[in-house]
C-alpha positions, -999 to +999 in steps of 0.1 A: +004-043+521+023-049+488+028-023+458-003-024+445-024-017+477+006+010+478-001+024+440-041+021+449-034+043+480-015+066+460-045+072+434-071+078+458-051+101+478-048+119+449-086+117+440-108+100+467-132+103+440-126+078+412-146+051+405-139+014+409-138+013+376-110+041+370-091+029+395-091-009+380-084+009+346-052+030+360-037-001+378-042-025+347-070-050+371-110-054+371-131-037+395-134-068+415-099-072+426-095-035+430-126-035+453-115-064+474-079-048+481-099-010+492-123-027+515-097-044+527-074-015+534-105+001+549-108-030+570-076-028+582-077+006+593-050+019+561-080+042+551-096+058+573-125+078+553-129+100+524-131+137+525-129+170+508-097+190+506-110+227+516-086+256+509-085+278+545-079+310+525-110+308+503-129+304+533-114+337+544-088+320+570-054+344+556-035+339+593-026+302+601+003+297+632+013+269+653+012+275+691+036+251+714+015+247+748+031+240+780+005+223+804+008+216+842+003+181+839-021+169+857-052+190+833-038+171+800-072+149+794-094+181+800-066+201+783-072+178+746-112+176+753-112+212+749-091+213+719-112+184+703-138+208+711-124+238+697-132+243+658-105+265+652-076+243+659-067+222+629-045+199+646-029+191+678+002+171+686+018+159+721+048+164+714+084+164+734+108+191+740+101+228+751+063+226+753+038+197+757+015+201+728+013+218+692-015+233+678-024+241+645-047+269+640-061+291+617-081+327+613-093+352+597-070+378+604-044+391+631-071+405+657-087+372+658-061+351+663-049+372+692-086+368+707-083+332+705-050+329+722-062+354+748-093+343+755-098+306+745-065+288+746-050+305+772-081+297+793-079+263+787-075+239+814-038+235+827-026+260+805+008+275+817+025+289+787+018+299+751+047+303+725+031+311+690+048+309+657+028+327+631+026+314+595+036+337+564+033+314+540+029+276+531+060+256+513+040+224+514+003+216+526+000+179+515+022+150+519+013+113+503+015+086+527+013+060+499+045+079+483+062+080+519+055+040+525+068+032+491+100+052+496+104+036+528+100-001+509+130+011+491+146+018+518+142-012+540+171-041+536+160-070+522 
């Protein structure tokens, strides 16, 4: 992937909706080229799909919190079907240190996320321990791969 597949990247992150044709225009190339290099990328796995940015407090989501699970470890494949399952949970990470997983989730308010800690997550299989770390406000939501790869092209020696 060279600079331009990198400044492509960057565009449509920005705006998944441009055209072929504003895209060619912002990046100084025809459509054709431009269309070659995205299917390839799409090809290649670099982009995975095209989506709509929804904002979780305008859908009346106001709590969001991350909850570290610890998990007896033999229930972790039932343990991530469920979250997969689960609507309310954003994201989920394995991750290493005090718990086994995070979760990302989000509400509408205080009562409901405590029902779905108590009721749902809790209750999931292998579940051991809950820590929960509730959100007060966001510092930054969105982070562009495309800028983070270029910044790490810097960085690498020649």
């Amino acid at each position: 992937m060279d600079q331009i597949d990198l400044d492509i990247l960057a565009s449509l992150e920005t705006d998944a909706r441009l055209s072929f044709a504003e895209l060619a225009e912002r990046h100084a190339m025809s459509k054709t080229p431009v269309w070659k290099r995205v299917k390839a990328m799409e090809e290649a796995g670099a982009i995975l799909g095209y989506s709509a940015l929804l904002d979780a407090a305008a859908l009346g989501f106001g709590v969001e919190a991350f909850v570290h699970v610890t998990l007896a470890p033999e229930a972790a494949d039932r343990f991530e079907a469920a979250v997969v399952a689960h609507p309310g949970i954003r994201r989920c990470h394995a991750t290493t240190g005090a718990g086994d997983y995070l979760l990302h989730i989000i509400c509408r308010d205080i009562a409901m996320m405590d029902r779905m800690l108590r009721r749902e997550i809790a209750h999931m299989p292998g579940v051991v321990r809950t820590d929960t770390i509730v959100s007060t406000r966001t510092v930054k939501s969105r982070h562009s791969l495309a800028g983070a790869a270029k910044a790490a092209n810097r960085q690498t020696p020649a």
